[in-house]
LOKOL-834452 format. One line per field, with one value per residue (C-alpha): residue number from 1; x, z, y; chain; residue in one letter. Coordinates in steps of 0.1 Angstrom, whole numbers. Last residue first. Example, Ala and Ser with C-alpha at 12.3 -4.5 7.8 and 13.67 -1.06 7.14 Angstrom:
2
k = 2, 1
X = 137, 123
Z = 71, 78
Y = -11, -45
c = A, A
r = s, a
***
This chain:
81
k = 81, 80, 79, 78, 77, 76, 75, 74, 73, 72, 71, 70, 69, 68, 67, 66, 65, 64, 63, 62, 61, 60, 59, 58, 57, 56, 55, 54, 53, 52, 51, 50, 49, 48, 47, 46, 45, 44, 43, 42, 41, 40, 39, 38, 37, 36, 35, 34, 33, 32, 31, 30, 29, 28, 27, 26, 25, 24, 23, 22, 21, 20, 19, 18, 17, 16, 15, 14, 13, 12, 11, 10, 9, 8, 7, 6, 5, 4, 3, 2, 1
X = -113, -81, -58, -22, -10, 24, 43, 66, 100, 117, 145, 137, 126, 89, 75, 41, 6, -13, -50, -62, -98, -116, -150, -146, -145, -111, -98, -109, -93, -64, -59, -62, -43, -10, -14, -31, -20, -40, -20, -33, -49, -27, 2, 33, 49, 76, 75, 34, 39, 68, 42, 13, 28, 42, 22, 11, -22, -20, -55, -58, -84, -100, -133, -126, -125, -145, -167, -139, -121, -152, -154, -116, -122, -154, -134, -104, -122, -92, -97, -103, -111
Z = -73, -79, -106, -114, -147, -149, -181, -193, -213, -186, -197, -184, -149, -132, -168, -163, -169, -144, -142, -116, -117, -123, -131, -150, -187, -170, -161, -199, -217, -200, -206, -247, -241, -233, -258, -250, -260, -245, -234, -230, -257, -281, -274, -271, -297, -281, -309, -302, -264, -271, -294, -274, -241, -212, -182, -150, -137, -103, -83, -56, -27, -27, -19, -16, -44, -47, -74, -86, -99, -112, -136, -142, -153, -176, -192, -203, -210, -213, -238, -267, -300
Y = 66, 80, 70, 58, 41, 27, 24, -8, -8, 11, 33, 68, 51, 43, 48, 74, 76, 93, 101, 120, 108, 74, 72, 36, 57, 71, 42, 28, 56, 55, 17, 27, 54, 32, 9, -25, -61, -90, -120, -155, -165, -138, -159, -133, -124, -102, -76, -73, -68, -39, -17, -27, -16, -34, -29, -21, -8, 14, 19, 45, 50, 78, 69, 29, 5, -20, -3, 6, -21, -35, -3, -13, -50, -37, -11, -32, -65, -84, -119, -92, -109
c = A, A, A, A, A, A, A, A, A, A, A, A, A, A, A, A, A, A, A, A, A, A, A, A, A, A, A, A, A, A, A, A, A, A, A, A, A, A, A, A, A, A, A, A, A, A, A, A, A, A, A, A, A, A, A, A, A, A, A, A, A, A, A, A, A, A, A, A, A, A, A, A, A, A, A, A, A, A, A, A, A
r = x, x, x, x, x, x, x, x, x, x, x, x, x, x, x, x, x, x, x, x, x, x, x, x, x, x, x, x, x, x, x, x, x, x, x, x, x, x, x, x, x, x, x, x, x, x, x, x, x, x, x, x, x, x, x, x, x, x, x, x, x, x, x, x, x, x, x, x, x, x, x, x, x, x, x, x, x, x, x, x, x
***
């Protein structure tokens, strides 16, 4: 069961979001989340298309998915409303 709601969290993302305004989502990947073990009630793992897919569903544009450095563990996704 999903406790994150990808799609739903970033549709109400942008409805509050300005015209053109810019949303960043940060995070550690499924790959690196599920070696961690991390308690599935509180964290939900996502790979990085899967939060792509749900900016982009939310009307989203511009879609960037990038790792701040070479050898950060976690990506960044940037979009325009």
């Amino acid at each position: 069961m999903s406790v994150f709601p990808p799609k739903a969290d970033m549709c109400g993302a942008a409805r509050v979001l300005k015209p053109r305004g810019r949303i960043a989502v940060g995070f550690l990947p499924k790959e690196r989340m599920d070696r961690m073990g991390m308690p599935e009630d509180i964290f939900t793992t996502r790979a990085p298309l899967e939060v792509v897919g749900a900016i982009t569903k939310a009307g989203f544009k511009d879609v960037l998915i990038a790792r701040p450095e070479s050898h950060a563990p976690w990506n960044v996704v940037v979009a325009t409303r």
